[in-house]
N, C-alpha and C positions, 0 to 999 in steps of 0.2 A: 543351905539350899542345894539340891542334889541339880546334876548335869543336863540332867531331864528339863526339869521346874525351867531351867538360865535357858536352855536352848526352846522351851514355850516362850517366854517372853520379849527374844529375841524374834522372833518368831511373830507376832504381834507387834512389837514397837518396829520392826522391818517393812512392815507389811503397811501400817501407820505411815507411816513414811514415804515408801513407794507410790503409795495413793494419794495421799493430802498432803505432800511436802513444798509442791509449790504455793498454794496457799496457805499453807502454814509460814511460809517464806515473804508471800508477802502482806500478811497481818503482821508477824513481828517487824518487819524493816518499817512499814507504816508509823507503828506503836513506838518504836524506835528516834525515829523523827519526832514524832510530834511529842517529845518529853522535851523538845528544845523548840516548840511549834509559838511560844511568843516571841521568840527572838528572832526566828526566821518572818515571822511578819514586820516585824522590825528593822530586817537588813530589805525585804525587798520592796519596803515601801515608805516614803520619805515621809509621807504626812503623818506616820507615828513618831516620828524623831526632833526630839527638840535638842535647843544650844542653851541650856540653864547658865542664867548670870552666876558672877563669881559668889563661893558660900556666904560671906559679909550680909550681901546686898539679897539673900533668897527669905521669902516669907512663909509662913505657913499655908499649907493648900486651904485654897477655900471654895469652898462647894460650890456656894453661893455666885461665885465670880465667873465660875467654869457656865452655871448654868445659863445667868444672865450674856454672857458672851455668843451663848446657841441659841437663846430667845431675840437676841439680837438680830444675830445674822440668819435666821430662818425664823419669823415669827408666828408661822401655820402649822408647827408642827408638834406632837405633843411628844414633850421627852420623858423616856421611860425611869432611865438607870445613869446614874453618872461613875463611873469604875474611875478608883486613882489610877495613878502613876504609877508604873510597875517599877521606876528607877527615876535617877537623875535627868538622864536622858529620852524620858518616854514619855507622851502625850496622854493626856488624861482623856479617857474612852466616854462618849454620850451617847446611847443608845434612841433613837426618837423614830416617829411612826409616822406618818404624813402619806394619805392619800392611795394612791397608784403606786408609788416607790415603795410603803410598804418600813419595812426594819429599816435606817438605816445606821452607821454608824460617824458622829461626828466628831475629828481631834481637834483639842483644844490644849495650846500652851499654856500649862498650870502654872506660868510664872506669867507670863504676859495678859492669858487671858484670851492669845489672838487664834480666831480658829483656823486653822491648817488645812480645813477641806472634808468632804464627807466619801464613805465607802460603804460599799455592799458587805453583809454578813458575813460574806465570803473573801477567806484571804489564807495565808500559808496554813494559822495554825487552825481553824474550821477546815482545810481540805486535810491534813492528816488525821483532824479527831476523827470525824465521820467518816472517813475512808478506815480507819482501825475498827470504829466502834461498829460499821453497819457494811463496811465496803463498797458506802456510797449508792444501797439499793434501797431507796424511799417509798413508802405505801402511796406517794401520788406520782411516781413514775414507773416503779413496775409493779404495784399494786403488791406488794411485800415486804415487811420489816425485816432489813441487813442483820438485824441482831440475831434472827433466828437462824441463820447460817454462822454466823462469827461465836454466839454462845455456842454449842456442841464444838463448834472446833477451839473452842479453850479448854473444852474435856478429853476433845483428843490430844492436846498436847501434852494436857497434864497426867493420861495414860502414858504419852510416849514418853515424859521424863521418868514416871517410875518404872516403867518397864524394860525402859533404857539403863538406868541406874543397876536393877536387881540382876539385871541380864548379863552385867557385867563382874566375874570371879575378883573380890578383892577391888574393889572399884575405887578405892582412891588411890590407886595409883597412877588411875589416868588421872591427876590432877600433874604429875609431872612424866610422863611417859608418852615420847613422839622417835618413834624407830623410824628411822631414814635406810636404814640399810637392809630391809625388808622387803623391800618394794613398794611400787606408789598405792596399791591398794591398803597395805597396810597401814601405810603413813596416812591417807585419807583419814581411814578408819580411827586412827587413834588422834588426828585434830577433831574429829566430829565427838568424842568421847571428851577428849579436853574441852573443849566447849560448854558441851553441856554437866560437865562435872564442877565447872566454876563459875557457871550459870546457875546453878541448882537450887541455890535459898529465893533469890531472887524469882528463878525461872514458875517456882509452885508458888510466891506471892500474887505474880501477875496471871498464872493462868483461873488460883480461886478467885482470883478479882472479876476475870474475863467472864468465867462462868455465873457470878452473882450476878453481871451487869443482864445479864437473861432472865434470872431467877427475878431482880426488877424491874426489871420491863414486862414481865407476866404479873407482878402485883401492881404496877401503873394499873397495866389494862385492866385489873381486875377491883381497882380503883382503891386498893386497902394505903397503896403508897401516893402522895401527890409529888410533883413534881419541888415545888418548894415547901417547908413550914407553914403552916396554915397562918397567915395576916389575919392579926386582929383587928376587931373593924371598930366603928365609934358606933356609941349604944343610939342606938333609937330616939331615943329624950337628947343625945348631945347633939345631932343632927339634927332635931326640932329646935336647938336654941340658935343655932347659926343662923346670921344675916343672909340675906339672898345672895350675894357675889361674897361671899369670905376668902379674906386674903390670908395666902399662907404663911407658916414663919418662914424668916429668912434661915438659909438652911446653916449657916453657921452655928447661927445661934442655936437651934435646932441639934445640932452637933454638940456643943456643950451642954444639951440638958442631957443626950443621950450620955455623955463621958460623965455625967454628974450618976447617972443611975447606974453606969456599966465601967466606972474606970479604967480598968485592965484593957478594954478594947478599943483592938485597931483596926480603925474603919478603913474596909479595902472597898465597898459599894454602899452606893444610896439607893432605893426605889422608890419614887417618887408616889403619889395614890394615883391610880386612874380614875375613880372613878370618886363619887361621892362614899362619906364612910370607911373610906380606905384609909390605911394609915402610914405613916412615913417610917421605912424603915434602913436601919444603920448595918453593915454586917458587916467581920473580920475575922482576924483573929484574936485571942485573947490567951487563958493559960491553960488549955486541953492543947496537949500536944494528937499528933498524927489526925488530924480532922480539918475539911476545907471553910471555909471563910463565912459559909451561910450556915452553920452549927451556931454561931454566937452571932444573937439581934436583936436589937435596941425596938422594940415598936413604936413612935409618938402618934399622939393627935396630931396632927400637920397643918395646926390652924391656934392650938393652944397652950401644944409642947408638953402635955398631960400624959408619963409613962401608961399606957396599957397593956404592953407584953413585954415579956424578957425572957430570952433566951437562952441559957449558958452550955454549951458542949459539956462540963463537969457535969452539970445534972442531968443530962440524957441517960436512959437504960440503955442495956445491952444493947439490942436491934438497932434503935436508935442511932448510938453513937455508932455503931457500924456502919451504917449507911453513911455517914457523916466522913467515914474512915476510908472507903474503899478507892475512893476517885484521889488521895495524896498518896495513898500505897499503890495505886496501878500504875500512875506515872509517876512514882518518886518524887513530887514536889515537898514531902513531910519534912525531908530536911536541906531545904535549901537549895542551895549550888551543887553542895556535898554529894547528896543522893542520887539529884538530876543525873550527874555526871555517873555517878553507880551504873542508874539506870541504864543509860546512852551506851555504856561499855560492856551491860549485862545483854543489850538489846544488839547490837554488834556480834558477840559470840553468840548470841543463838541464831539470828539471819545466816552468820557464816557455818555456823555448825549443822545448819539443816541442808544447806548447797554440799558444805564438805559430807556427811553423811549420803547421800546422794551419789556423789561423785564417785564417793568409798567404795559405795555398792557396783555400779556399773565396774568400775577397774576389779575388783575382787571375781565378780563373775566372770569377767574376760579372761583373766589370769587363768581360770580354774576350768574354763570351757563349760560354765554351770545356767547356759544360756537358752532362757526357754519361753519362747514368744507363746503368750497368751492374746491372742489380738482382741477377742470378744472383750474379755475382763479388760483389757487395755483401753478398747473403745468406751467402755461402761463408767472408767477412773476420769477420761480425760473428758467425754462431754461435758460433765456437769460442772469442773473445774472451770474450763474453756466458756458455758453460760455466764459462770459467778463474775470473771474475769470481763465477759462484754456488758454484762449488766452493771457493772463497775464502773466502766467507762460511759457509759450513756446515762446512768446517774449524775455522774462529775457534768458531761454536759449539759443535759437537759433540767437537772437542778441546781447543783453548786455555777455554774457557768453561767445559767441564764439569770440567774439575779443580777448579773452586770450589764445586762439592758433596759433594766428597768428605770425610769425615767429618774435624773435627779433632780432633787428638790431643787425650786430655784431659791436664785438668793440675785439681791441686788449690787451687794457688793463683791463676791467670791464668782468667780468663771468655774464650769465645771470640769472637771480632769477624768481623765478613764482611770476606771475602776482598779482595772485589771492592769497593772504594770507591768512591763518588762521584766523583772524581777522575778514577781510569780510564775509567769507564764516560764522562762528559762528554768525555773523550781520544779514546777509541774512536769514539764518534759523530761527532764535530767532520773527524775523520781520516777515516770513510767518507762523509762527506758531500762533504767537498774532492775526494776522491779520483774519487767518484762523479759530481761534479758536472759532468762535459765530457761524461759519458756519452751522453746526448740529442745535444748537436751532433755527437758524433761520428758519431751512428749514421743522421743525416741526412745529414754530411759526403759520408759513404763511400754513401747508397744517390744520392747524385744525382751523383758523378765517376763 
């Protein structure tokens, strides 16, 4: 590539940068976060955390026990989804709907049985997804889908790594090349290249990710994709043979007919039917690697245990299994602990590489005296960033926030506890503080280039 070709692209991924780099800063550190966003709801809130008896004395999880324990202690409410146990130590998640409260969400000790308390939708790892996925801008509070700004800016990122990469003579060198003795412009310059030079397989995973999660959200709207796998329903004639109050299986059992037709899988959630006709369904994982947990599902009758659908991630086509694919490749869940932590460490050097690249540039201009205030174009970069960033925040409150007033269910044996713990709330602050805190340099950055 001739000298010309590097200093166009440079040129353009500068340019990328200088304009979108705060919010390109704080979609990754977001995204970043929340590849560890269960665990974080885990540390800042007790009612997910149980004390499992010694392994001797533990049983099999049973659906059935979790369910009866929240039909128990809330008896008005209808429960949707029962999600295991994410570990030893982690409370098994009951999704249920009741009234004026609306979603909410109930823990139940998978060993005891005993429920721990109920919570709003809202908690660490829903405010990092949604703050990554949409930045928190909802069509019923500022009458606009967050996607449509966060996809295109996964295209600009994924211009600025190629443009970044080709712009650079002999590019792998920056995987081990940091000049100290250059000056800080230079040293800037070459951690923002190291960065993104050992961020690079990962960094074009997550941005084609980012970019499809737009490409379906226009096929949602356009209804060709549904949001789950279509549920099999029960035929017309089996629904005329039922009793008027038909009692459904116990869900255990229920559970062994599905492992009798689906052996290989491992049920991570239940869905219960809402409605009549609906049918009860098992989902996990099974033996399709890189694909999330609702690609393989057991459908039952929920009244006579009669397989009517199945599932397998292996027999999915192309498109299919892709979609099935992109949400453990964007956060790294596909492999474990192993990846997570990839992830968290791929997500790290690009947060920092986009501040150091920044930083790069202001010290190289000052060095150089190459200093040339554009104020219009300045003012033109920072409103609309400066919008995205308050429409961010009054999403977090006026939607993620206000589900914590919403009334809770009552129970006669359980008192109710705020939502919103100490925990999160010091989470939430710590996170808009970090996030916010380039804000200032940036907005001197961009008014004196």
């Amino acid at each position: 590539m001739t000298g010309g070709a590097r200093k166009a692209l440079y040129r353009v991924h500068s340019w990328l940068g200088l304009n979108l780099g705060l919010l390109a800063f704080v979609l990754c550190l977001s995204g970043t976060i929340a590849v560890f966003g269960p665990e974080l709801t885990w540390l800042t809130d007790p009612a997910y955390r149980v004390d499992p008896p010694p392994a001797a004395e533990r049983k099999a999880l049973s659906w059935q026990k979790i369910h009866d324990s929240v039909r128990q202690a809330y008896p008005d409410v209808a429960i949707r989804r029962i999600a295991a146990p994410r570990g030893d130590h982690w409370a098994a998640r009951v999704l249920v709907h009741h009234g004026e409260s609306g979603l909410r969400v109930v823990l139940v000790d998978p060993f005891s049985g005993r429920v721990q308390g109920q919570r709003s939708t809202f908690n660490a790892q829903s405010f990092f997804r949604l703050l990554h996925k949409q930045f928190y801008i909802v069509p019923t509070v500022q009458g606009l889908h967050g996607i449509l700004i966060v996809g295109p800016l996964g295209l600009v990122l994924l211009i600025s790594v190629v443009t970044g990469l080709l712009s650079i003579k002999r590019w792998w060198r920056a995987l081990v090349r940091l000049r100290i003795d250059q000056g800080r412009g230079v040293l800037w310059s070459d951690l923002h290249r190291f960065a993104g030079t050992w961020s690079l397989v990962v960094a074009v995973a997550l941005t084609i990710t980012g970019i499809w999660y737009l490409a379906e959200w226009g096929l949602h709207k356009a209804e060709v994709l549904t949001e789950d796998a279509k549920p099999a329903r029960l035929s017309a004639a089996a629904i005329k043979s039922l009793p008027p109050s038909p009692k459904g299986l116990d869900l255990d059992h229920a559970q062994a007919l599905a492992w009798r037709a689906y052996p290989a899988l491992d049920t991570v959630l239940v869905t219960l039917p809402r409605r009549m006709g609906a049918s009860l369904i098992f989902q996990g994982q099974a033996e399709a690697w890189l694909v999330r947990a609702r690609a393989n599902q057991v459908h039952l009758n929920p009244y006579t245990g009669e397989v009517l659908a199945l599932r397998r991630a292996t027999d999915l086509g192309a498109f299919d299994r892709w979609v099935e694919t992109a949400d453990p490749l964007h956060f790294g869940t596909w492999g474990g602990l192993v990846t997570r932590i990839i992830w968290l460490m791929t997500g790290l050097l690009l947060s920092g590489g986009i501040l150091a690249g920044m930083y790069g540039m202001w010290l190289r201009r000052r060095e150089t005296g190459r200093v040339r205030p554009r104020p219009w174009a300045a003012v033109a970069a920072i409103l609309p960033t400066v919008a995205v960033i308050a429409a961010a925040i009054q999403g977090t409150l006026a939607y993620g926030l206000a589900q914590q007033h919403r009334a809770q269910i009552a129970s006669e044996t359980l008192a109710p506890v705020p939502d919103l713990t100490p925990g999160l709330i010091l989470l939430i602050v710590l996170f808009t503080g970090l996030a916010l805190a380039p804000t200032g340099f940036w907005v001197l950055l961009r008014l004196r280039t």
